[in-house]
GUZA-340933 format. One line per field, with one value per residue (C-alpha): residue number from 1; x negated, y negated, z; residue in one letter. Coordinates in nm, 2 decimals. Layout:
REM residues N
n	[NUM/...];
xx	[X/...];
yy	[Y/...];
zz	[Z/...];
res	[a/...];
END
This chain:
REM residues 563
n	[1/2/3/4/5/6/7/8/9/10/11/12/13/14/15/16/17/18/19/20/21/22/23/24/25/26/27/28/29/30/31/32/33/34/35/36/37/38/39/40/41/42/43/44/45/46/47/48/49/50/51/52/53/54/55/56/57/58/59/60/61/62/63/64/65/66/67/68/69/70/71/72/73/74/75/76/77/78/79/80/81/82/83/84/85/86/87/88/89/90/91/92/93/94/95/96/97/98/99/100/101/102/103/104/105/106/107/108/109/110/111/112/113/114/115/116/117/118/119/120/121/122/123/124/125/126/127/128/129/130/131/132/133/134/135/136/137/138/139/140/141/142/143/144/145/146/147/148/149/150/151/152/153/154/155/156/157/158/159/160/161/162/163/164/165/166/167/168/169/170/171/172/173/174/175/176/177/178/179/180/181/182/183/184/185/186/187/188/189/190/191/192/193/194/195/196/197/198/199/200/201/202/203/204/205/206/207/208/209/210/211/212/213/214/215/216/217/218/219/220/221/222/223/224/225/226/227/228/229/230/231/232/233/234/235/236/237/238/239/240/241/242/243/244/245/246/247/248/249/250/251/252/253/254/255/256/257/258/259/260/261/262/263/264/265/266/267/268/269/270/271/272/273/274/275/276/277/278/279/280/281/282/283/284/285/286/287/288/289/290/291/292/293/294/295/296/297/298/299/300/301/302/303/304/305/306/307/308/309/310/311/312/313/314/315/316/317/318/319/320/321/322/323/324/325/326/327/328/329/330/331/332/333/334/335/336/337/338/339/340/341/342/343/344/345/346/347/348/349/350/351/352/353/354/355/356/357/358/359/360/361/362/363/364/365/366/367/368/369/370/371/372/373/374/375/376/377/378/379/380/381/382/383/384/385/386/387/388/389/390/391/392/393/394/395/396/397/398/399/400/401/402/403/404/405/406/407/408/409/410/411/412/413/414/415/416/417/418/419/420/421/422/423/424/425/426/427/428/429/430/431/432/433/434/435/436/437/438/439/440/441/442/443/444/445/446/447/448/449/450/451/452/453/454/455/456/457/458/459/460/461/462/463/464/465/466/467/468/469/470/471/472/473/474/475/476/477/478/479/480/481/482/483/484/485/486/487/488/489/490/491/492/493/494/495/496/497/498/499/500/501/502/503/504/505/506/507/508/509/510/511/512/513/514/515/516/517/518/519/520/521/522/523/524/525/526/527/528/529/530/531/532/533/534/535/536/537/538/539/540/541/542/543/544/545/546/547/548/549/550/551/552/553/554/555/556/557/558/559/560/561/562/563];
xx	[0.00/-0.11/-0.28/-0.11/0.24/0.21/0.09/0.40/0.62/0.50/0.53/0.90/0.98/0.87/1.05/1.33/1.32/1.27/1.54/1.78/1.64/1.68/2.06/2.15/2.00/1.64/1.31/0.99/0.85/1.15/0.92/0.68/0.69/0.31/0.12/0.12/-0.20/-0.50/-0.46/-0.14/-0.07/0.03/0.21/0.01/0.38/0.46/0.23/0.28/0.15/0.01/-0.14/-0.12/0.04/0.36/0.55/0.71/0.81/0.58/0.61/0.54/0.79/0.89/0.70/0.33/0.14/0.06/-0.07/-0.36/-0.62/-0.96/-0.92/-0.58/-0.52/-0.26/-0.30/-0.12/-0.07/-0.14/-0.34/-0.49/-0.81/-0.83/-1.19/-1.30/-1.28/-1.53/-1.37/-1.08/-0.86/-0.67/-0.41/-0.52/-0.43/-0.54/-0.57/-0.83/-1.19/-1.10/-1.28/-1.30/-1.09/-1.32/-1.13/-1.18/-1.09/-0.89/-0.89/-0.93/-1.35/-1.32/-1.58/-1.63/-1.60/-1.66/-1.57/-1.41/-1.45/-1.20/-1.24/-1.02/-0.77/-0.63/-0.28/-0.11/0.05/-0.20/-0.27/-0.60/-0.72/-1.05/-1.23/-1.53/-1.72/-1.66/-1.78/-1.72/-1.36/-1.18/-0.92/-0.63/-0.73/-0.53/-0.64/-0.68/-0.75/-0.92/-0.93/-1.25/-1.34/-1.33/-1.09/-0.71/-0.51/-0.76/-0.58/-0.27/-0.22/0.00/-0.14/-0.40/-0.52/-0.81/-0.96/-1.11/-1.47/-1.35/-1.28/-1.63/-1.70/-1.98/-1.96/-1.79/-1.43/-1.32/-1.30/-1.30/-0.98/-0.97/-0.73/-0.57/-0.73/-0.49/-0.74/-0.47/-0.36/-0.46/-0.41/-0.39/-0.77/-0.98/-1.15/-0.97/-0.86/-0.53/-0.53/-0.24/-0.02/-0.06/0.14/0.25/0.50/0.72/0.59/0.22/0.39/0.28/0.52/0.80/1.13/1.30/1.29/1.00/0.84/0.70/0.57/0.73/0.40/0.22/-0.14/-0.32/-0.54/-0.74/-1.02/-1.01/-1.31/-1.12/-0.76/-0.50/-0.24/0.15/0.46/0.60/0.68/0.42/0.40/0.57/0.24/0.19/-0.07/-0.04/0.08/-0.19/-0.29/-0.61/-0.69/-0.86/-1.07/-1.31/-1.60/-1.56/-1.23/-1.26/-1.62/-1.42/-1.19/-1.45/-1.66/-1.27/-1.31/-1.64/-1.55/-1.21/-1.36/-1.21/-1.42/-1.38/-1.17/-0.95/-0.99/-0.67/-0.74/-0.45/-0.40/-0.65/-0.70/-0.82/-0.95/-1.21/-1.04/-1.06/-0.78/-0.76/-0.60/-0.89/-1.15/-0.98/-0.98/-1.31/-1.49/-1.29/-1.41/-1.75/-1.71/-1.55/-1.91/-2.08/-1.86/-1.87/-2.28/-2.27/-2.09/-2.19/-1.85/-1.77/-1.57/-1.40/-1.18/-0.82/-0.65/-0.27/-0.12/0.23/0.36/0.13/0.19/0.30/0.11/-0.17/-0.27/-0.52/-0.75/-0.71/-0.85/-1.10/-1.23/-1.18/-1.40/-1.66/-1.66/-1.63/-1.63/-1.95/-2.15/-2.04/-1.99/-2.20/-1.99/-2.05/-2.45/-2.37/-2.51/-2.13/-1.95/-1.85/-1.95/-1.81/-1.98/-2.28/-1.99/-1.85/-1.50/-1.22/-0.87/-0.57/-0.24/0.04/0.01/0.31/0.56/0.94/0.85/0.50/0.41/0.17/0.27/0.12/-0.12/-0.23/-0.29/-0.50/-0.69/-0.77/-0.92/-1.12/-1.27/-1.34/-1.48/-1.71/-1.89/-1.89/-1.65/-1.53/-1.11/-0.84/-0.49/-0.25/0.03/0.42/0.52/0.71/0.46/0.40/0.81/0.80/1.12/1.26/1.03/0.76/0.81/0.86/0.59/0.30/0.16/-0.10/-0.21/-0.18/-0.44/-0.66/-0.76/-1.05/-0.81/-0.44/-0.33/0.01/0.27/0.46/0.60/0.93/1.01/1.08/1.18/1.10/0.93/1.19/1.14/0.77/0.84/1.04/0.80/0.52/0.76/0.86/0.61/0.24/0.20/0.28/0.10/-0.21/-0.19/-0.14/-0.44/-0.66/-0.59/-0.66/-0.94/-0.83/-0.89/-0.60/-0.55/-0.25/-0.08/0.00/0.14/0.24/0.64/0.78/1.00/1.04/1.35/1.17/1.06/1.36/1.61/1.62/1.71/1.46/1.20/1.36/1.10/1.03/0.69/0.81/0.49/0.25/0.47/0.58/0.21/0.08/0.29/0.22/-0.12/-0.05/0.12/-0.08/-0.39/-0.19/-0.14/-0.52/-0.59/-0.86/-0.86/-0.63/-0.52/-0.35/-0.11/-0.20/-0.53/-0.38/-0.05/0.13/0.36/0.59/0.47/0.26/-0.04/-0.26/-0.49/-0.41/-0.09/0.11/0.21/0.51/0.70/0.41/0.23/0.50/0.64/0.97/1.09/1.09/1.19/0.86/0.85/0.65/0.42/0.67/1.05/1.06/1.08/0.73/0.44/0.13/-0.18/-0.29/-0.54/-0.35/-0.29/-0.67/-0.74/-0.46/-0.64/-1.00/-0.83/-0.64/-0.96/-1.14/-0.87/-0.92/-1.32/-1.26/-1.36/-1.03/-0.80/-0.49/-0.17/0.19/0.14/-0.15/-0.41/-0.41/-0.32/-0.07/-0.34];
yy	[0.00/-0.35/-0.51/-0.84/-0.67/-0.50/-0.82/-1.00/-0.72/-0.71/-1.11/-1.04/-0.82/-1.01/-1.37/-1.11/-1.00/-1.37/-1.50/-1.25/-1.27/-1.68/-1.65/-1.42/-1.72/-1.53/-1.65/-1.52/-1.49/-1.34/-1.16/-1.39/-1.38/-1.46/-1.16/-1.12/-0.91/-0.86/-0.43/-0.41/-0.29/-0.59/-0.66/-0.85/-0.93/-1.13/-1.41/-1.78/-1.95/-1.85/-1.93/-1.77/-1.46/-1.29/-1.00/-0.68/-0.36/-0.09/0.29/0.33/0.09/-0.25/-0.54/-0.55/-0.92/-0.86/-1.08/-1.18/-1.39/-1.53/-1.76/-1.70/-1.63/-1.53/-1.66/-1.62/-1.80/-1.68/-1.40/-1.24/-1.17/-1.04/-1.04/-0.87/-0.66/-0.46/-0.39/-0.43/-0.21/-0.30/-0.09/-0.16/-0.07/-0.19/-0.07/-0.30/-0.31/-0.47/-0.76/-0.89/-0.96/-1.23/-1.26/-1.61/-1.83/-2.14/-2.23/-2.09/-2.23/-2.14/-1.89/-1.59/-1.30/-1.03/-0.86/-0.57/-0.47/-0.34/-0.12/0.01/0.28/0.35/0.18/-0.10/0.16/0.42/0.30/0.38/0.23/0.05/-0.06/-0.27/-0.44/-0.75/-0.99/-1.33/-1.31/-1.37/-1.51/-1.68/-1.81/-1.88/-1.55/-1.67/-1.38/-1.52/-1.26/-1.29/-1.14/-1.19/-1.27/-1.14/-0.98/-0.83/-0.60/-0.56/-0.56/-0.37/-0.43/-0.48/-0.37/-0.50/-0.25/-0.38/-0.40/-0.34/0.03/0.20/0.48/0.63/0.89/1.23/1.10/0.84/0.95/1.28/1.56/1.71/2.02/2.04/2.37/2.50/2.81/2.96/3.28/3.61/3.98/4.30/4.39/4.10/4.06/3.75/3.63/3.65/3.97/3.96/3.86/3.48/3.26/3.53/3.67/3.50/3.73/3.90/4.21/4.27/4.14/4.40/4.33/4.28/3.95/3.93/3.72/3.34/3.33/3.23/3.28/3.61/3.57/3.77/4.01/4.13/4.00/4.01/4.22/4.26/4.30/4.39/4.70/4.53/4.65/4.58/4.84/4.89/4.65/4.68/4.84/5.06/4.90/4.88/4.55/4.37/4.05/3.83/3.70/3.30/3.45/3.64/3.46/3.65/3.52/3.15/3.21/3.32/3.03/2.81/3.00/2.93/2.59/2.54/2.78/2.54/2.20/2.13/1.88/2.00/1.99/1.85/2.14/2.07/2.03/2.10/2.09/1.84/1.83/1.63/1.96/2.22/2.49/2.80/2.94/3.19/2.98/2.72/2.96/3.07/2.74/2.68/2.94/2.94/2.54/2.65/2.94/2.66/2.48/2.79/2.81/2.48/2.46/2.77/2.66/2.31/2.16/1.88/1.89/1.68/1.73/1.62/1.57/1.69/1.48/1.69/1.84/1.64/1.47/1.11/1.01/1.13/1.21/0.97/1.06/1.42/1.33/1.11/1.42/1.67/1.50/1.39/1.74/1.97/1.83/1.67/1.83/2.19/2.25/1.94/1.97/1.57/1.67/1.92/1.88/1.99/1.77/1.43/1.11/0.80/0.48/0.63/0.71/1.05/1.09/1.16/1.15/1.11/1.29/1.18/0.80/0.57/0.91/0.85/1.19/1.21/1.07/0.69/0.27/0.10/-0.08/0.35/0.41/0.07/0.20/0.50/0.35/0.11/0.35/0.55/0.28/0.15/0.49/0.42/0.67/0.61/0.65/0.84/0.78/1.06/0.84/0.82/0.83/0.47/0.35/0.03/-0.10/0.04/0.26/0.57/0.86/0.52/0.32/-0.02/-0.27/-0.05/-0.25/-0.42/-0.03/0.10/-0.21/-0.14/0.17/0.26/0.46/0.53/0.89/0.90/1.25/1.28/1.66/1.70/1.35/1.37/1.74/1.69/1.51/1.23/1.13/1.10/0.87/0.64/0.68/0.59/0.23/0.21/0.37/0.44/0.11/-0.09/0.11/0.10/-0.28/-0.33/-0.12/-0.28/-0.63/-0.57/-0.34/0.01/0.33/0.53/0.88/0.99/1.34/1.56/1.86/2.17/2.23/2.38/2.66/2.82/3.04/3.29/3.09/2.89/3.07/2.71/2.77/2.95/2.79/2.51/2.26/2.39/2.40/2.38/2.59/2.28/2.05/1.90/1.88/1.74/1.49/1.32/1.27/1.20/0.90/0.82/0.83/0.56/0.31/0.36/0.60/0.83/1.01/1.25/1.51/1.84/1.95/2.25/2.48/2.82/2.70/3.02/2.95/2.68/2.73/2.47/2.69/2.65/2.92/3.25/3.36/3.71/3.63/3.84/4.16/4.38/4.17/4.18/4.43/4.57/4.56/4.12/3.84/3.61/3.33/3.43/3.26/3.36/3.20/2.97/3.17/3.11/3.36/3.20/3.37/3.36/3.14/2.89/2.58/2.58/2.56/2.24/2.10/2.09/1.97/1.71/1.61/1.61/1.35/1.12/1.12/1.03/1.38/1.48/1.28/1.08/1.27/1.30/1.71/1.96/2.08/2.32/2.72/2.91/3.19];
zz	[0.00/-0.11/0.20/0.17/0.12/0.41/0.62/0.50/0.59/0.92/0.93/0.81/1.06/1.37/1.24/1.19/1.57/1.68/1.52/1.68/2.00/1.98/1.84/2.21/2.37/2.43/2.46/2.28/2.57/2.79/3.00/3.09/3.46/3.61/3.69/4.04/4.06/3.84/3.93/3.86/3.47/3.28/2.95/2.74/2.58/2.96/2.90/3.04/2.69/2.38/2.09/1.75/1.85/1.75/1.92/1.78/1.92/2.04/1.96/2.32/2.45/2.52/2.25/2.19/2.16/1.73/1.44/1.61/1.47/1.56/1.82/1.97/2.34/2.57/2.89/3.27/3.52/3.93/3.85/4.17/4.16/4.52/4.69/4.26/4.03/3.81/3.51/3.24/3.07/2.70/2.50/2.17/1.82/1.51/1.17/1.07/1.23/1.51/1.70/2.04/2.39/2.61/2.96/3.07/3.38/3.38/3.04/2.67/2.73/3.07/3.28/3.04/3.30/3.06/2.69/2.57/2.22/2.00/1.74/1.41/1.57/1.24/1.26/1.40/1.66/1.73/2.07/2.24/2.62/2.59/2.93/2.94/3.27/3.41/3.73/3.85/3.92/4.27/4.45/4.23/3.86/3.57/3.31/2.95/2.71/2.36/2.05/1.83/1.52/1.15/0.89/0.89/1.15/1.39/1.67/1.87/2.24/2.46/2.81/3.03/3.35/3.60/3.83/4.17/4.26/4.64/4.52/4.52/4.29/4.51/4.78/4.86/4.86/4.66/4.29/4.40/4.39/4.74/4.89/5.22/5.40/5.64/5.73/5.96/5.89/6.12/6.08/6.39/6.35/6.21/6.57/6.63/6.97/6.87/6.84/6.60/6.29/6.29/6.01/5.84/6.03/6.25/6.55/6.65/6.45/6.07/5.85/5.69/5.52/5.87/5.85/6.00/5.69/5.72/5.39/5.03/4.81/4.80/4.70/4.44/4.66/4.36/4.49/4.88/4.98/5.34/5.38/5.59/5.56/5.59/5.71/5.38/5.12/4.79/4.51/4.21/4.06/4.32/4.52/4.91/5.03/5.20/5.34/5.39/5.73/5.75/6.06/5.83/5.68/5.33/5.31/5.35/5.16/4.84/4.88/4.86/4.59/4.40/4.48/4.32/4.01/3.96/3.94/4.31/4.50/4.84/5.15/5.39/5.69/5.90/6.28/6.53/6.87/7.03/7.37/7.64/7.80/7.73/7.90/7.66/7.50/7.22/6.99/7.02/6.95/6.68/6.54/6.59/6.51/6.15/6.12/6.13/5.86/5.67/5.73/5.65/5.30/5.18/5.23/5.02/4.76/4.75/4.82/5.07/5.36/5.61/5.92/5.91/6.27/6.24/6.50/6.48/6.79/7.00/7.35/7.30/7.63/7.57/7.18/7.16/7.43/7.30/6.98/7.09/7.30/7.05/6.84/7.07/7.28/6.98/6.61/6.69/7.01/7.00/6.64/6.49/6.13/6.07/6.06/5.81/5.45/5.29/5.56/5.34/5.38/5.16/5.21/5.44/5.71/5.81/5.68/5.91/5.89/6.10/5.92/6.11/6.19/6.13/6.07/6.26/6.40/6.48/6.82/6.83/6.90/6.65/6.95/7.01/6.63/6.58/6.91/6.74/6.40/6.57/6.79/6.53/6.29/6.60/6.57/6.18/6.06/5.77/5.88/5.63/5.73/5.63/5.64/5.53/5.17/5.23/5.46/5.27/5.30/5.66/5.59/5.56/5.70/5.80/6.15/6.13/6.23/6.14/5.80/5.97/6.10/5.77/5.65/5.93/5.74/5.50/5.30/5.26/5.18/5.13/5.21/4.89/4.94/4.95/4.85/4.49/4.26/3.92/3.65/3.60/3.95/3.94/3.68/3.93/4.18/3.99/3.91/4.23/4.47/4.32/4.09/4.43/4.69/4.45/4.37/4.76/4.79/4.58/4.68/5.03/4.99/5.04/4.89/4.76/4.77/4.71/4.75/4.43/4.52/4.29/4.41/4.72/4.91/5.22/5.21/5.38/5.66/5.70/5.52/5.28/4.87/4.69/4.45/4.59/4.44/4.09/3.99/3.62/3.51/3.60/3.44/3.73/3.88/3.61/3.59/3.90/3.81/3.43/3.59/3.90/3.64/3.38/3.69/3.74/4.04/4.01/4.38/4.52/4.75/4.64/4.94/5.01/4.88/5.08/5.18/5.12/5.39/5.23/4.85/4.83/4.74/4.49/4.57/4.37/4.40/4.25/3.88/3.91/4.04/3.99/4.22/4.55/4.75/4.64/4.95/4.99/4.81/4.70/4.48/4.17/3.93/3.64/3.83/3.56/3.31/3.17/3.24/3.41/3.54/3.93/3.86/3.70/3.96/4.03/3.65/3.67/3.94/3.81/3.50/3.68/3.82/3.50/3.37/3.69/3.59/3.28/3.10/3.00/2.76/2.95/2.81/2.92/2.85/3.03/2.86/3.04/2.92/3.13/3.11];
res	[x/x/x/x/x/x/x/x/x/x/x/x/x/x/x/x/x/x/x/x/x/x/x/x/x/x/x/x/x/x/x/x/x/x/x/x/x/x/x/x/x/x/x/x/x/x/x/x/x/x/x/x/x/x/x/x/x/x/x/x/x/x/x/x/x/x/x/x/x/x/x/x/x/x/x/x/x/x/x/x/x/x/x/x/x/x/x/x/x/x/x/x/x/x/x/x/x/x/x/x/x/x/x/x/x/x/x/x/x/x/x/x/x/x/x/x/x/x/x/x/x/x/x/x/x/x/x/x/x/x/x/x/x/x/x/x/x/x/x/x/x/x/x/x/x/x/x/x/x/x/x/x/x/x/x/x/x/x/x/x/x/x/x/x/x/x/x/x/x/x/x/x/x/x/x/x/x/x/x/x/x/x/x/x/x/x/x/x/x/x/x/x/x/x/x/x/x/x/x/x/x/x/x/x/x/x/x/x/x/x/x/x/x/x/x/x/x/x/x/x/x/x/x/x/x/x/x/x/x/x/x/x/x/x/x/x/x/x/x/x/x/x/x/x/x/x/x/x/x/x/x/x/x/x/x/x/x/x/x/x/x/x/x/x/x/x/x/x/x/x/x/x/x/x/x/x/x/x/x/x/x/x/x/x/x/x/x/x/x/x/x/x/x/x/x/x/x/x/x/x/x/x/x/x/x/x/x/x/x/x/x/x/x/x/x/x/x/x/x/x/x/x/x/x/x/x/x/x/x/x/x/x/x/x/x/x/x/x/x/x/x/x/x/x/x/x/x/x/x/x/x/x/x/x/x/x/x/x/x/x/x/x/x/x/x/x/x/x/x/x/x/x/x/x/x/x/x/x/x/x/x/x/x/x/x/x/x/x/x/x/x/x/x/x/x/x/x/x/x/x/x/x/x/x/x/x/x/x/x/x/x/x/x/x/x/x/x/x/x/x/x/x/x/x/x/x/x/x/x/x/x/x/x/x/x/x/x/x/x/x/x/x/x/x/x/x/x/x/x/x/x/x/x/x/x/x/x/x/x/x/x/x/x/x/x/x/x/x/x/x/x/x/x/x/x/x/x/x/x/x/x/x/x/x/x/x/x/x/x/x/x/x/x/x/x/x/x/x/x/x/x/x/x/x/x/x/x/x/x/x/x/x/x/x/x/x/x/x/x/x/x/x/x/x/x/x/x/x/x/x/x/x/x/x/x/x/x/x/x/x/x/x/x/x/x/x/x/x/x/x/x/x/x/x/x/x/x/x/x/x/x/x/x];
END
């Protein structure tokens, strides 16, 4: 097609869309509401004043900024700028060879802050992100972006994105994909103090189709080098139905060796029951002596780890004093997992996290919680808060009054089970939830780690529906990410690694009937209707965290093969 034909057609069509939107009384620039923040994803099309430019729709929604030419700008008014940011992201398209986007302060000659190139994309709407590095910018500026470049039309702009310098890169945490590691479950002759069935049955007793079954996922035991005869009848192939115990070191050794295979950062070891005493008990030893196996593992495998206080079920009048000890008495002296080579660090400081803080029904004033942090930041920890999915609005599953707690932390890690069931609703709460909370995040200097999780169920636990959470054969996992990734996260937290209990897991899991006992309803890999392999949601995870690095392409769909 003739060049100039096709320039005028495109001309055509845009005075044809202006002149409608101007007889219903609309402005060109209907949507040109100031940015509030320089991290929040912006559309070029919502500019204050322009020059040059034209708008037309965009094959991925909504109107991109078009018909550019050397030496037009867009520019917005109130952009926050917050205490920096490092870089810029641009949707662009063009189906020429491109040119230039200078982001400049204050006016079109302003302070050039940095320059993204853009090349040819091969059309008008083939729409790629570019991301170049920029400096010089905080507090509150007026954002002028000026296109250079040759002759003719030279690119098209969908939106733009800055991404904070306050949100380092470095260390064992943030940019990093991390797994909750519940390390909990016990079996009648692993040597254990507990001398029993622990998590999964509802009773010391092995578990057998009495209802004596706490667990909704049945792992793949292919490769358990010690297991555990149940009272449940065979599997569908004939094999004996057995279970793994957490107590032995060749367990949580493989789980970690899985880790390390998957592309799975490290993990989140969840700590219960602190206490202001040292008074033995066989639950605590338990505990512990799993911890340091979990030490042991991790150094093995060269993953990280960190220790996650679970402040559920605690005393209200005295939780923080227990952890305080805890930590002191036994994280520290008697174990020493912060002087461990696997145990993480982010910033130089030994990473710990509080799960629990700010939750209607988890135990803490705001004054305690503050307490805690700061006592924890004068040792020069570096202080995760596991906190409520609406912590930032202060409703909902959040107490009121705890925003300036939530602040107070290095980073926020929000609980996101449970509170949304399928891929539509990720998309809201990436609108309404994630875009916020990140943009919060980054203009007050917090990290952000949000919680992807794979789907849920506990029918056997709690008699509740079964596959009550669809996993939609890593549909629905993916999708968080896909659009926690778009808003411009990079750093999360998969709830749970081995959470067999209420489905959760993504640790390897039966595939289907051959893989159960016949005697017992379990969830199966294959409910859906779609066959997957065991190993699939730790091949989704070390994919999900190949996309946050960067290695993977950003798409709406998994790459990821169901075996």
């Amino acid at each position: 097609m003739n060049k100039s034909r096709l320039f005028n057609r495109r001309r055509l069509l845009s005075l044809l869309v202006a002149v409608a939107m101007l007889a219903t009384g609309m402005s060109l620039s209907a949507s040109q509401a100031s940015a509030a923040s320089a991290f929040a994803q912006t559309a070029a099309s919502g500019y204050s004043s322009q020059s040059g430019i034209q708008l037309e729709a965009s094959s991925e929604g909504g109107q991109n900024v078009a018909f550019i030419d050397n030496g037009d700008y867009i520019a917005f008014n109130g952009v926050d700028f917050g205490s920096g940011a490092s870089s810029l992201d641009v949707r662009v398209a063009s189906n020429n060879s491109g040119g230039s986007i200078e982001a400049r302060l204050d006016s079109v000659s302003g302070t050039l802050i940095g320059t993204c190139a853009v090349p040819g994309t091969g059309g008008w709407q083939n729409w790629q992100t570019k991301s170049c590095s920029v400096s010089g910018a905080s507090g509150v500026h007026t954002l002028y972006l000026k296109f250079t470049g040759g002759a003719g039309n030279l690119f098209n702009i969908l939106w733009f994105k800055f991404n904070a310098a306050s949100a380092p890169s470095g260390g064992d945490v943030v940019g990093k994909l991390f797994a909750g590691y519940q390390g909990w479950f016990n079996a009648a002759g692993d040597g254990s103090p507990n001398g029993g069935w622990v998590h999964w049955s509802k009773n010391s007793s092995a578990p057998a189709a009495t209802g004596n079954v706490n667990f909704e996922l049945y792992p793949d035991m292919r490769e358990y080098t010690k297991s555990y005869q149940t009272g449940l009848g065979n599997f569908g192939n004939g094999s004996s139905a057995k279970l793994f115990s957490s107590y032995d070191q060749e367990t949580v050794s493989k789980h970690f060796e899985w880790m390390k295979t998957y592309n799975i950062d490290g993990a989140a070891l969840q700590r219960f029951g602190a206490d202001e005493s040292d008074t033995p008990n066989n639950w605590k030893t338990n505990r512990d002596s799993v911890a340091v196996k979990v030490k042991n593992a991790a150094e093995a495998n060269n993953r990280k780890f960190y220790v996650m206080y679970d402040i559920t079920g605690m005393n209200a009048s005295n939780w923080v004093n227990a952890v305080k000890h805890d930590w002191t008495a036994n994280v520290v002296n008697a174990m020493g997992l912060p002087s461990s080579s696997a145990y993480a660090k982010q910033n130089g400081k030994t990473v710990v996290c509080i799960w629990g803080i700010g939750f209607t029904d988890r135990p803490g004033t705001a004054a305690e919680s503050a307490g805690l942090i700061s006592w924890f930041k004068q040792q020069g920890v570096y202080v995760i808060g596991g906190v409520p999915a609406y912590w930032r609005t202060g409703v909902n599953d959040s107490k009121a009054g705890f925003l300036d707690v939530y602040k107070s932390l290095d980073m926020i890690s929000p609980w996101f089970v449970g509170r949304f069931h399928d891929m539509n609703d990720a998309d809201s709460w990436k609108t309404n939830v994630w875009q916020p909370d990140y943009t919060f995040t980054q203009q007050n200097n917090i990290a952000y780690q949000p919680v992807i999780w794979p789907g849920s169920a506990w029918s056997n636990m709690t008699g509740g529906p079964r596959n009550e959470n669809p996993r939609m054969h890593g549909d629905f996992m993916w999708r968080q990410a896909y659009d926690m990734k778009t808003v411009g996260i990079n750093t999360g937290y998969v709830a749970m690694f081995d959470e067999y209990d209420e489905g959760t897991a993504i640790a390897k899991i039966a595939e289907n009937s051959s893989m159960i006992p016949t005697n017992q309803y379990f969830l199966t890999l294959d409910a859906d209707g779609v066959s997957v392999s065991s190993d699939f949601y730790l091949r989704l995870a070390g994919d999900i965290n190949r996309m946050f690095k960067g290695e993977l392409p950003v798409t709406a769909t998994h790459p990821t093969s169901h075996r």
